[in-house]
MIPAVEX-614444 format. One record per residue (C-alpha): residue in three letters; x, y, z. Coordinates in steps of 0.02 Angstrom, whole numbers, plus 50000, padded with zeros to 5 digits. Layout:
BEGIN
Ala|X|Y|Z
...
***
This chain:
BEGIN
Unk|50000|50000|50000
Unk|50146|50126|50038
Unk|50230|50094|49887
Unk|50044|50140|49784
Unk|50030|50274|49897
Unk|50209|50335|49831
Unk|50165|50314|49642
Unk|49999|50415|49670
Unk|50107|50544|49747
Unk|50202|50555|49587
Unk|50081|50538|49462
Unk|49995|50692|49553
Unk|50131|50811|49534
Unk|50197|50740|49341
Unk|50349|50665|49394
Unk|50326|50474|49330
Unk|50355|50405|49162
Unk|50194|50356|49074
Unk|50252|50161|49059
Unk|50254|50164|49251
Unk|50105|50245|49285
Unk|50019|50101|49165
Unk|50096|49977|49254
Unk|50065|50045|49418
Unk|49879|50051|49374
Unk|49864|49876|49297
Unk|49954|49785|49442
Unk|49842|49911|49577
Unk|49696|49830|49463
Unk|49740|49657|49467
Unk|49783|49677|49664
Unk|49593|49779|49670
Unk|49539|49613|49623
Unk|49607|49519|49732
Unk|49554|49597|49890
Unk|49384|49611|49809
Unk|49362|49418|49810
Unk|49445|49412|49989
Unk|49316|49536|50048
Unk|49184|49423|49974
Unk|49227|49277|50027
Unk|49268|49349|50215
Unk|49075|49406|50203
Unk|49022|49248|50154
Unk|49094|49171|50303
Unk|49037|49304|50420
Unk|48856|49282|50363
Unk|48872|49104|50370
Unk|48966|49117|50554
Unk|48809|49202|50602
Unk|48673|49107|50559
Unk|48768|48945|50616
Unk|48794|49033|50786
Unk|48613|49065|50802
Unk|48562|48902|50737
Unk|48661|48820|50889
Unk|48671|48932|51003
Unk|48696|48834|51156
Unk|48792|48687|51074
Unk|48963|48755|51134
Unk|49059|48597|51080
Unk|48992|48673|50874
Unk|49043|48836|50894
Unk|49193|48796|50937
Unk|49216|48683|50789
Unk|49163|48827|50684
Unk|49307|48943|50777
Unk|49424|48836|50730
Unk|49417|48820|50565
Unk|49367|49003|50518
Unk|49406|49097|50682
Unk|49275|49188|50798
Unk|49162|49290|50747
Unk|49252|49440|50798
Unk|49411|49395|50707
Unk|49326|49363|50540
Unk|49226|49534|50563
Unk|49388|49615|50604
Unk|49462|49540|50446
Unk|49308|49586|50360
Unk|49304|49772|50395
Unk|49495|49794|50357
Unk|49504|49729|50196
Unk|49332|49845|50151
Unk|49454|49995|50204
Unk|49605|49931|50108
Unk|49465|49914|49960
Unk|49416|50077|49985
Unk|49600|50152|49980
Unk|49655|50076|49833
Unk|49489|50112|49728
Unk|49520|50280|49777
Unk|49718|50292|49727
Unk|49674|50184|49550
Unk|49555|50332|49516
Unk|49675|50451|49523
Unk|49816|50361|49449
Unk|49685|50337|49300
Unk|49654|50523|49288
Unk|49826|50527|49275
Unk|49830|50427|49095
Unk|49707|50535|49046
Unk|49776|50705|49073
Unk|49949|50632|49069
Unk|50087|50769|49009
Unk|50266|50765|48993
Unk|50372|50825|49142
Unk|50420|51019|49103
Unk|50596|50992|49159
Unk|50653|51183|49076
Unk|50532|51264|49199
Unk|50583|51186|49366
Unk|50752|51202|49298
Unk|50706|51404|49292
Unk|50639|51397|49458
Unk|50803|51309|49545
Unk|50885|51455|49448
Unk|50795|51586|49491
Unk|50780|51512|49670
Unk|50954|51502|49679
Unk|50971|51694|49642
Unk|50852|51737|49806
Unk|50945|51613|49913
Unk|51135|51679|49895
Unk|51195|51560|50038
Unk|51139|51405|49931
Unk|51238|51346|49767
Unk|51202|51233|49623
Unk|51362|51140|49672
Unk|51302|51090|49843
Unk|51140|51041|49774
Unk|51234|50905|49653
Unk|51342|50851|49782
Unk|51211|50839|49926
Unk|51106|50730|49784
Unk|51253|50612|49769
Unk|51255|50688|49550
Unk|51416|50734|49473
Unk|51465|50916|49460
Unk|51355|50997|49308
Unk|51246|50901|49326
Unk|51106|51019|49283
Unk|51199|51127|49165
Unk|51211|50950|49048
Unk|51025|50902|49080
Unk|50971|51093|49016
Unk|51033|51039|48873
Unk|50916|51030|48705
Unk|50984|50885|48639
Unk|50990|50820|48822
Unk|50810|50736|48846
Unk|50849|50638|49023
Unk|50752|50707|49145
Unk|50826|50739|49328
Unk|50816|50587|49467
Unk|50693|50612|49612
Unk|50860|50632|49732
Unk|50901|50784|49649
Unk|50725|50863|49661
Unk|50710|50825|49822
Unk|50876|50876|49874
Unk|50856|51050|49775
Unk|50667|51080|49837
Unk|50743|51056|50028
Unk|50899|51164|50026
Unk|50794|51304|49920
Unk|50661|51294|50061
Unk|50523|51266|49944
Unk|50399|51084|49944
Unk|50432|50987|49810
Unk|50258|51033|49730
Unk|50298|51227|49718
Unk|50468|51192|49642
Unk|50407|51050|49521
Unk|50210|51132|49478
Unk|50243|51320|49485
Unk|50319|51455|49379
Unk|50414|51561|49490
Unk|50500|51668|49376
Unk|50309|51735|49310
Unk|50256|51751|49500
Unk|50198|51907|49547
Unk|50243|51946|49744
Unk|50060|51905|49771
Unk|50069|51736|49698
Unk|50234|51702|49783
Unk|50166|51724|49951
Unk|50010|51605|49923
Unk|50101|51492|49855
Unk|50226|51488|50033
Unk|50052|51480|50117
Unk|49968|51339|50029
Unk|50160|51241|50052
Unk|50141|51276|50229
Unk|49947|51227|50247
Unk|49987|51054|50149
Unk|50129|50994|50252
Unk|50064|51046|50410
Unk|49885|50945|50357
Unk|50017|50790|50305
Unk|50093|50826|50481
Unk|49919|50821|50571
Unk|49968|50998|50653
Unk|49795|51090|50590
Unk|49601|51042|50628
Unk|49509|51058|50479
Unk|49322|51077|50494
Unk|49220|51006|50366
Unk|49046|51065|50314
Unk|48940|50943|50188
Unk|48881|51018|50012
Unk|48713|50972|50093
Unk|48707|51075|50236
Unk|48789|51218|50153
Unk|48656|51223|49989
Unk|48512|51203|50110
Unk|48556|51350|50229
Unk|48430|51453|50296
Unk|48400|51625|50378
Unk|48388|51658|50566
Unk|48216|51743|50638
Unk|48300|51907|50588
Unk|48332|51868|50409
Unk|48515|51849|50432
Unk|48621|51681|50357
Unk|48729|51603|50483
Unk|48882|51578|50375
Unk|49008|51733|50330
Unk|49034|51663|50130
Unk|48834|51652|50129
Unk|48710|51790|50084
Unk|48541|51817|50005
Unk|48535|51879|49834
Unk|48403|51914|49700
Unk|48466|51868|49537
Unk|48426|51793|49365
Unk|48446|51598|49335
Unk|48420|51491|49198
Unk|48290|51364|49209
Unk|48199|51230|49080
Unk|48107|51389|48965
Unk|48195|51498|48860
Unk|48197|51647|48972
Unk|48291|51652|49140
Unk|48208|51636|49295
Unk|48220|51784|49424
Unk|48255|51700|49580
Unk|48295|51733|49766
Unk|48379|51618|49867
Unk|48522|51603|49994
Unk|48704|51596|49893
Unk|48884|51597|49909
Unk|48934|51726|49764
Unk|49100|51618|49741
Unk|49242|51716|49617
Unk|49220|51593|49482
Unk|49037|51617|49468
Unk|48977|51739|49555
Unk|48786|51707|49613
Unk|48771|51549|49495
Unk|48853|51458|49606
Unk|48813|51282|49698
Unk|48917|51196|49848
Unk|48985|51048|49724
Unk|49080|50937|49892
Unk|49132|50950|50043
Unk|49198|51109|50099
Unk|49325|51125|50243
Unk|49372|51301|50357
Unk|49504|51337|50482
Unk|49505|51445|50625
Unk|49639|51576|50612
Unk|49706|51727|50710
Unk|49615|51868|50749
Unk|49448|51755|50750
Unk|49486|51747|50550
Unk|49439|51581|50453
Unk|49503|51510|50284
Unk|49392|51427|50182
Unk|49412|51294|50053
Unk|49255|51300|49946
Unk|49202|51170|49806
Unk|49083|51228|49700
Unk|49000|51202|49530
Unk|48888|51309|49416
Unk|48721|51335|49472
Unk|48649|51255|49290
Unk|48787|51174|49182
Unk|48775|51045|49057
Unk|48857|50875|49084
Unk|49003|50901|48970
Unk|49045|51081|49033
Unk|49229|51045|49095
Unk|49248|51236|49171
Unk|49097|51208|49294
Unk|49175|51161|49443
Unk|49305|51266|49542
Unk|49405|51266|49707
Unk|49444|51416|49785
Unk|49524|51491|49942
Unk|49449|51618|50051
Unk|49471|51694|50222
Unk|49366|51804|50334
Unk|49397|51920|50460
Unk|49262|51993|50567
Unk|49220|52157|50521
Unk|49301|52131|50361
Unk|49221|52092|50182
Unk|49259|51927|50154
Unk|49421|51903|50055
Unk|49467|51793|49879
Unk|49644|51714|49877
Unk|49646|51610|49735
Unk|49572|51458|49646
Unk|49623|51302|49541
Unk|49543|51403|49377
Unk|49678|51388|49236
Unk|49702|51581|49239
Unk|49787|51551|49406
Unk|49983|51501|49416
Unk|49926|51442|49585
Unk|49798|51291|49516
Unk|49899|51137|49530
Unk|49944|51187|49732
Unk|49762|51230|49761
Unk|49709|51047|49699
Unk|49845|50976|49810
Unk|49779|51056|49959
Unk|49622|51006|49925
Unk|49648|50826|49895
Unk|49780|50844|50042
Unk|49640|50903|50181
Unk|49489|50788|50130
Unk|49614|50625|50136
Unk|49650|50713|50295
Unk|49486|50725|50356
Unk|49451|50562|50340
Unk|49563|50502|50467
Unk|49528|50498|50658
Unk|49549|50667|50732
Unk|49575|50725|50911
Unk|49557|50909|50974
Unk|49694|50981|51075
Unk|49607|50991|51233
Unk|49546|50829|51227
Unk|49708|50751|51176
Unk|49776|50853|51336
Unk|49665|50733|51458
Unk|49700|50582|51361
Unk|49895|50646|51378
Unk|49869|50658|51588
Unk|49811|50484|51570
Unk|49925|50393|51445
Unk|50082|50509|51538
Unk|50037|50507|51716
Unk|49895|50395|51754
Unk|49803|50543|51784
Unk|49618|50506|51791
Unk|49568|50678|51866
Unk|49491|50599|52047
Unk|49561|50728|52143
Unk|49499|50890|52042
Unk|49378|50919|52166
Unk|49482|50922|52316
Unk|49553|51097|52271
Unk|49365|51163|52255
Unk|49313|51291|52384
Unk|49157|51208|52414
***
């Protein structure tokens, strides 16, 4: 599972050769399979555990029988609901490594070659010398790759090793234009590298609000909508006639669409200083047809009270920024679907797990 996890990694940011990815998908395919008929058959001996155990109940010396050769009813549950998970994972990661052959490009090796360059122009203290020998390369190592007549791309170990000493991820170096950044771009791209690897690093709690909840908002006994994205608008839609429809409803007027827009997924927020939040938004059209690739967005937005709510960018193709955005995103939904405790929780379960501290005493320092 690692090792898919690793090749769904690289097919996300472009750096795999399309033979790999093929055979990466085929063999995640063929082991899809395999689980699939493990899960069935671990069903089939759950179901038939159960009815056996209720068929003799109190004939001990059969159930044990039955324990042997399949294992309790637990166990085979157990078994049961893990390989459903590991199903679930690897449907998920084939998806996206199929994507992948679908929208598969070639890696743009001149551009991340211009951004180690350029990066190395910010970052005096760092030189394209230390990079080669830190990556275990040979001294021009780079300068013979830049090459035209040079088509070998650069190993992973360099990448990495660059993307580290230039203290940039591996996604900004590999996905972005630099040199074309504007300041602007520059510093949401550092912020989107630092809200990915601190999700990866299970540092940030994510809150996550259902495309459900969110298109069926409504407005308090004093008219007002609960949400700071959200507001009431009057506006013309298109419906099933030929004219548009004037409507009035509660909307988020998202950058991409402006009123005509509906909550697509799950959206997720993040409390901030100053009582600000950042918002990841998914959202579609309001009426699109099925084949309309440019009706769905992701954008990033952040609100501070007192403040009109404020666009930071989106995974649009006008933005230099789209690639990182649909990183995040993917990033902080895989996230959320992983246990999560709150800091002051995990603080008592700490007491206990550190000190045996069950809190008995608390009330002994009580005044009363």
């Amino acid at each position: 599972m690692e090792k898919l996890k690793e090749t769904v990694y690289l097919a996300r940011i472009g750096l795999i050769e399309k033979d790999e990815l093929e055979n990466s998908t085929i063999e995640a395919l063929q082991t899809l399979d395999k689980l699939e008929k493990e899960k069935k058959k671990a069903k089939d001996i759950l179901d038939c555990i159960k009815k056996q155990n209720e068929l003799v109940e109190n004939n001990k010396i059969y159930q044990k029988t039955i324990s042997d050769e399949y294992g309790t009813e637990y166990e085979v549950s157990l078994n049961y609901d893990n390989l459903v998970s590991i199903c679930e994972e690897y449907s998920e990661s084939i998806e996206i490594l199929q994507q992948s052959l679908i929208n598969y490009k070639n890696f743009n090796k001149n551009r991340c070659f211009e951004n180690i360059r350029f990066l190395l122009k910010e970052k005096s203290d760092v030189k394209i010398g230390q990079i080669e020998k830190e990556a275990g390369v040979s001294p021009g190592y780079m300068s013979r790759l830049e090459k035209a007549s040079n088509t070998s791309e650069p190993s992973v170990e360099f990448l990495v090793t660059a993307a580290k000493m230039l203290g940039v991820s591996l996604d900004v170096l590999l996905l972005t234009d630099m040199v074309e950044m504007n300041p602007t771009e520059k510093y949401l791209a550092n912020l989107i590298q630092k809200l990915n690897q601190d999700t990866i690093d299970d540092k940030l709690e994510w809150n996550r609000e259902s495309d459900d909840s969110l298109n069926r908002l409504e407005t308090d006994i004093n008219g007002f909508v609960n949400h700071p994205l959200f507001e009431m608008e009057t506006f013309y839609e298109q419906g099933e006639t030929e004219y548009p429809n004037l409507v009035e409803r509660i909307v988020f007027k998202s950058h991409s669409f402006d009123c005509h827009t509906c909550i697509n997924d799950d959206c997720f927020n993040l409390s901030m200083k100053n009582n600000s939040t950042l918002y990841l938004m998914n959202v579609s059209k309001g009426v699109y047809h099925i084949d309309d690739l440019d009706a769905f967005a992701k954008e990033i937005w952040i609100f501070t009270p007192g403040m009109t709510p404020q666009y930071l960018t989106s995974n649009r193709d006008i933005s230099r920024l789209a690639e990182l955005v649909e990183i995040l995103f993917d990033t902080v939904k895989r996230a959320s679907q992983h246990p999560k405790i709150k800091k002051n929780i995990k603080n008592v379960l700490d007491a206990f797990i550190n000190f045996d501290d069950l809190g008995e005493d608390d009330d002994d320092d009580m005044p009363f």
